[in-house]
N, C-alpha and C positions, 0 to 999 in steps of 0.2 A: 504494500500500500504506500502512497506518494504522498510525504509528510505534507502539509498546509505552509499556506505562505509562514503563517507567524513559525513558526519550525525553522520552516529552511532560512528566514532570516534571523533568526536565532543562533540556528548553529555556521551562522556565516559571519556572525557578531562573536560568536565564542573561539572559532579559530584566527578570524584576521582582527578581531579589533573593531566595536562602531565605530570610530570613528574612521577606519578605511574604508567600511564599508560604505558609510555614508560619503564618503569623498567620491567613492568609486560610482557608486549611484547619481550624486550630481555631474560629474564626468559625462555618464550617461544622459541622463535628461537633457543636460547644456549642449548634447551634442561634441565635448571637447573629445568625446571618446567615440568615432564615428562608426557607422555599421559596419564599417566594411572591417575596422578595428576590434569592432564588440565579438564579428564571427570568425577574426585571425589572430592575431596575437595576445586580444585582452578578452578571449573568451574563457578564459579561468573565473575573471571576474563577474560574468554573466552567467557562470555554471552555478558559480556561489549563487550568487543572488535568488537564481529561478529553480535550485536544487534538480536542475537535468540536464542530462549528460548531452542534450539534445533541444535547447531552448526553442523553442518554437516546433519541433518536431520535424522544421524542412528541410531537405537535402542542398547538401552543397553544390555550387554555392547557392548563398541566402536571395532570395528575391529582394532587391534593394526597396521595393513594394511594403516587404513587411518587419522592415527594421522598424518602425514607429512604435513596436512593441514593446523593444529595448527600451522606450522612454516610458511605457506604461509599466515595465515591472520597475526598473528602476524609484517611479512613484511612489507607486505600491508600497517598496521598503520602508519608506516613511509613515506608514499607516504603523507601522509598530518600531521603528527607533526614531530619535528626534533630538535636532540640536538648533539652538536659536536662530542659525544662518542661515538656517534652509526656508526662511519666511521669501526672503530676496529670490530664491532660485523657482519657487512657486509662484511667484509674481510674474518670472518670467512665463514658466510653464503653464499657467493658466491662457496664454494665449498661444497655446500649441497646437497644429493644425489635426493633428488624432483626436478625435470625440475621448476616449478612451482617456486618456492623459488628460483632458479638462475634467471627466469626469472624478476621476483620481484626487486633483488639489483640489476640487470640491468639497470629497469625502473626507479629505484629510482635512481641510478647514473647516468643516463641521465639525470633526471627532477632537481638533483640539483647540476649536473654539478662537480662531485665528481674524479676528474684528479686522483686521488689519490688509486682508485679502480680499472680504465682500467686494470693494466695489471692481474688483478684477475679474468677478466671479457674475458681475449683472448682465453681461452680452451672452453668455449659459442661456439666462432667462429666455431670450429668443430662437435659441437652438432648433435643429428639426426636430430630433431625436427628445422624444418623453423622458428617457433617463439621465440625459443630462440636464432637461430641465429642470427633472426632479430633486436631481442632485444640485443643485443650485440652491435651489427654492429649500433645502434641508440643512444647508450651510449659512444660507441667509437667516433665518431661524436660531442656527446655534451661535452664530457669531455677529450677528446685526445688530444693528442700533435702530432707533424709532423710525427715524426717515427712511431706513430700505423696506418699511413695510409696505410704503406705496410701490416700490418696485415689484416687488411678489405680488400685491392683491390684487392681479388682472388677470393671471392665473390662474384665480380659484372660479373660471371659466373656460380652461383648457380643455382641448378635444379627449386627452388622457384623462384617464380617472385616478391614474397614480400621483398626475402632477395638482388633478384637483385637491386629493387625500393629502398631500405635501405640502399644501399650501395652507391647508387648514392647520396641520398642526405646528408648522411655522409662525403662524400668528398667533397661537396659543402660546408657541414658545415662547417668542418674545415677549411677548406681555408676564408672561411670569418672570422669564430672565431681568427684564426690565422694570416690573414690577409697576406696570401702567399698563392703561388701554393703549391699543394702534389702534384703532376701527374708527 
């Protein structure tokens, strides 16, 4: 059976060290460590990360098509290690052209309440795709302030039922977070 991310970024934390790991992950997202780099010489560091011997599953060589992965696991990492500088490299990565990877510093800006990312996280709100919207609309919630409520409550008229459901409990959130009405 194939350990779970938080595993294999644990025990990729337990033999090189978070903080390489996480250097090696920003490497990744920022692009300084490119695809053609992640599937030749610096796929040690992408084997750590994604715990397979075979990241993505595709045969060599890699479709240059489906390196944008390398920036979604990379992400990822950070949903379970975390160090103050990587606010800057989200910043960037929120306007990453993979759904996938915005989706990511979304989830990660929700899970650790990252105020400071919302309004990089509000061009999400117009997305195609339901699940980044959602993911938006669930970050805005954990980490917004009063004024992003107007950004989300157009929303809770979305074609998705998931992004309506998200938007309802974002503005619940908030207002407990916040400890006032938005409405």
């Amino acid at each position: 059976m194939r350990d779970s991310p938080r595993e294999v970024v644990r025990a990729a934390c337990a033999e090189y060290g978070e903080d390489v790991v996480i250097d090696w992950c920003i490497a990744f997202l920022t692009g300084e460590i490119s695809g053609e780099a992640a599937y030749g010489a610096e796929l040690p560091k992408l084997i750590a990360i994604t715990g397979s011997d075979n990241p993505g599953g595709w045969k060599a060589p890699v479709d240059p098509v489906n390196y944008y992965w390398i920036r979604v696991w990379a992400a990822r990492v950070f949903l379970y290690v975390w160090r103050d500088d990587l606010v800057g490299v989200l910043l960037q990565a929120a306007g990453d052209p993979a759904w996938r990877v915005q989706e990511h510093v979304a989830k990660i800006t929700a899970q650790r309440e990252l105020g400071q990312l919302v309004d990089s996280l509000l061009p999400m709100l117009e997305h195609d795709l339901p699940r980044v919207r959602a993911a938006a609309v669930r970050a805005v919630g954990a980490a917004g302030e009063f004024e992003h409520a107007d950004a989300i409550r157009p929303l809770a008229d979305d074609p998705d039922h998931t992004v309506r459901a998200a938007v309802e409990r974002a503005l619940s959130k908030l207002e407990d977070r916040l400890d006032r009405p938005v409405h």
